[in-house]
C-alpha positions in Angstrom: 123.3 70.5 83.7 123.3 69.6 80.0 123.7 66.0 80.8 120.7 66.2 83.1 118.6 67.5 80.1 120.1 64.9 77.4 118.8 62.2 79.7 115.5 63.8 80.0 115.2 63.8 77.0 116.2 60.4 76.2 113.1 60.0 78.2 110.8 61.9 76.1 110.9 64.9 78.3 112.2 67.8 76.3 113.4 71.4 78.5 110.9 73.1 77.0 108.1 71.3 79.0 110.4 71.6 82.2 110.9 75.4 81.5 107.2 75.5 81.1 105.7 74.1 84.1 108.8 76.1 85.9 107.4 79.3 84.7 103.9 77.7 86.0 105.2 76.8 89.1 106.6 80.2 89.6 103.5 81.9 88.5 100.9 80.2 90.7 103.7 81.0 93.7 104.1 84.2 93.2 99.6 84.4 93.0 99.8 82.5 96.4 102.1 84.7 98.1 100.6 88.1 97.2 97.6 87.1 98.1 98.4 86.1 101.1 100.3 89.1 101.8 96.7 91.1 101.2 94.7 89.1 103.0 96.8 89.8 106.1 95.4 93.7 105.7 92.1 92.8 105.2 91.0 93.1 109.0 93.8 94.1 110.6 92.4 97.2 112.5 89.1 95.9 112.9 88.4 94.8 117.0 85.0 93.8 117.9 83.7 96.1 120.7 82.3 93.7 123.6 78.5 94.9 123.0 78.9 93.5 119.3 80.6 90.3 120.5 77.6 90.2 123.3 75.0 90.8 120.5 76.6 87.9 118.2 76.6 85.6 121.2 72.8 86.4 121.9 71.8 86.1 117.8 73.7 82.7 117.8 71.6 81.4 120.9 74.7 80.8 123.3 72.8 83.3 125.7 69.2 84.0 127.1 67.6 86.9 126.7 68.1 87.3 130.5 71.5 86.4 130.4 72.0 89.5 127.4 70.3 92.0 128.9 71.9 91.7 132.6 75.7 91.6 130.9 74.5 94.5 129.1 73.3 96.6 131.8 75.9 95.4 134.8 79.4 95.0 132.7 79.1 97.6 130.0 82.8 97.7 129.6 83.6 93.5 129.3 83.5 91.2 127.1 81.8 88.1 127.4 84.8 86.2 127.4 86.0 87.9 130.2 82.8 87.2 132.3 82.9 83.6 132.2 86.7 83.3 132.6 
């Protein structure tokens, strides 16, 4: 190992920039993978019920008014997923 850090710094490159951007690199990993690890709670027990999937579907225009109220009404219990499957 010492003779991989005399030739870097024959090339300039002295270990204390190498330990630094090591410690960087092992700082901005460790940032990545916590947050990852919280984002996976952040909707974990949330499900959509079908009538607020049904109402999204409506507000976004992919259904008609007539289309909304009959799905409502005749498949209280479905999503709209499951009705054009």
């Amino acid at each position: 190992m010492g003779d991989l850090f005399n030739s870097l710094n024959q090339l300039g490159i002295s270990s204390f920039l190498l330990e630094g951007l090591f410690w960087i690199g092992l700082v901005v990993l460790a940032v990545y993978l916590i947050g990852q690890w919280l984002s996976s709670f952040a909707y974990s027990d949330y499900h959509e019920t079908p009538l607020e999937i049904l109402q999204k579907e409506f507000a976004r225009g992919n259904i008609t008014e007539a289309e909304y109220l009959i799905t409502q009404v005749s498949h209280p219990n479905q999503t709209l997923e499951s009705l054009s499957a």
